[in-house]
C-alpha positions in Angstrom: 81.0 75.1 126.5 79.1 73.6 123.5 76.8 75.6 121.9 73.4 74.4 121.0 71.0 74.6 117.9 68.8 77.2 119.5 72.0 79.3 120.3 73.2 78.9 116.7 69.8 79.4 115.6 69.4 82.5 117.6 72.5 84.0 116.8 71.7 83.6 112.7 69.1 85.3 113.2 70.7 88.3 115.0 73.1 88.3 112.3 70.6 88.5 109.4 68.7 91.5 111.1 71.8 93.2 111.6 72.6 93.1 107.8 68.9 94.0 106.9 69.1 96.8 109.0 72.3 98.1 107.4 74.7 100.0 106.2 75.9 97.7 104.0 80.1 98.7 103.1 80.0 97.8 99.0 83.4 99.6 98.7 86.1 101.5 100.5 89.2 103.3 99.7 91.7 106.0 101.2 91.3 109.7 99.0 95.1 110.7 99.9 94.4 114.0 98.9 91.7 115.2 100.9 93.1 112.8 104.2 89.5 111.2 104.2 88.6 107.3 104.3 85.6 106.7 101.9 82.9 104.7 101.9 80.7 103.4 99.4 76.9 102.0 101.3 74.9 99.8 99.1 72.5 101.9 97.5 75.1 104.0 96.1 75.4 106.8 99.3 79.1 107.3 100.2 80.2 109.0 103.2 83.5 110.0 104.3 85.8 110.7 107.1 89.1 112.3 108.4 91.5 109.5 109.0 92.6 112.2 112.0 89.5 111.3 113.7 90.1 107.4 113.6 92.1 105.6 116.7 94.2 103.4 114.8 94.1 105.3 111.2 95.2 108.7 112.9 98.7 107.7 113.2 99.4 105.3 110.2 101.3 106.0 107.1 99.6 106.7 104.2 101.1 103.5 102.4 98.9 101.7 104.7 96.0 103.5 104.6 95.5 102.4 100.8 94.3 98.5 101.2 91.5 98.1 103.0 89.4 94.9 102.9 85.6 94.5 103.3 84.1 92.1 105.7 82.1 89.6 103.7 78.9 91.0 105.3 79.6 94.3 104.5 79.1 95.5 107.8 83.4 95.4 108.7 86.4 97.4 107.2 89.7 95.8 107.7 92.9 97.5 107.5 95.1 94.5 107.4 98.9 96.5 107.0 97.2 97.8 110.3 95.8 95.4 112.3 93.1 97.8 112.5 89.2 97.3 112.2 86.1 99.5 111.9 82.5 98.0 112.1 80.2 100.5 109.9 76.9 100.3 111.4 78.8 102.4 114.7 79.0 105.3 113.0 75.2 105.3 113.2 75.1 104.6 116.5 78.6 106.4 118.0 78.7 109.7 115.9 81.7 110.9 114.1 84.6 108.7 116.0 83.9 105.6 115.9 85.9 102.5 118.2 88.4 100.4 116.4 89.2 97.3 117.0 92.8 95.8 116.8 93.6 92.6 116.7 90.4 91.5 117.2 89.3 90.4 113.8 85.9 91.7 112.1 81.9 90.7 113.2 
């Protein structure tokens, strides 16, 4: 099934509202010491959580817990040692554990 220019048109514009709304991942990394993933919003806020409270970071060892990759959006983490994706604007929207994606590549 092709898509067509109103379709294409319509889902740009989906996706720009999506970024405008935010949050916006500038930078992520694991803190090994506290157990916690952090992330750094544009704007400067950070917020953190437990990697126990993430299906499909819970388990993993720390090793690959350390490279994470940022969509180019900013709305996607990628874990790619993992195979193991988060999209940052559900935390707003799910509370504090979040659905992973794996396998499925990022928004």
């Amino acid at each position: 099934m092709a898509i067509t220019k109103e379709q294409f048109k319509a889902a740009n514009a989906r996706g720009a509202a999506t970024v405008a709304r935010g949050p916006i991942a500038r930078a992520a990394r694991y803190d090994s010491r506290r157990g916690l993933i952090v992330i750094t919003l544009e704007g400067g806020c950070e917020f953190a959580f437990p990697v126990t409270l993430a299906e499909g970071l819970a388990d993993a060892p720390r090793s690959k817990l350390t490279k994470i990759k940022i969509s180019p959006n900013g709305l996607g983490l990628h874990w790619p040692l993992l195979d193991a994706d988060l999209y940052v604007p559900d935390w707003q929207t799910r509370g504090v554990k979040p659905q992973f994606d794996q396998g499925e590549g990022l928004p």
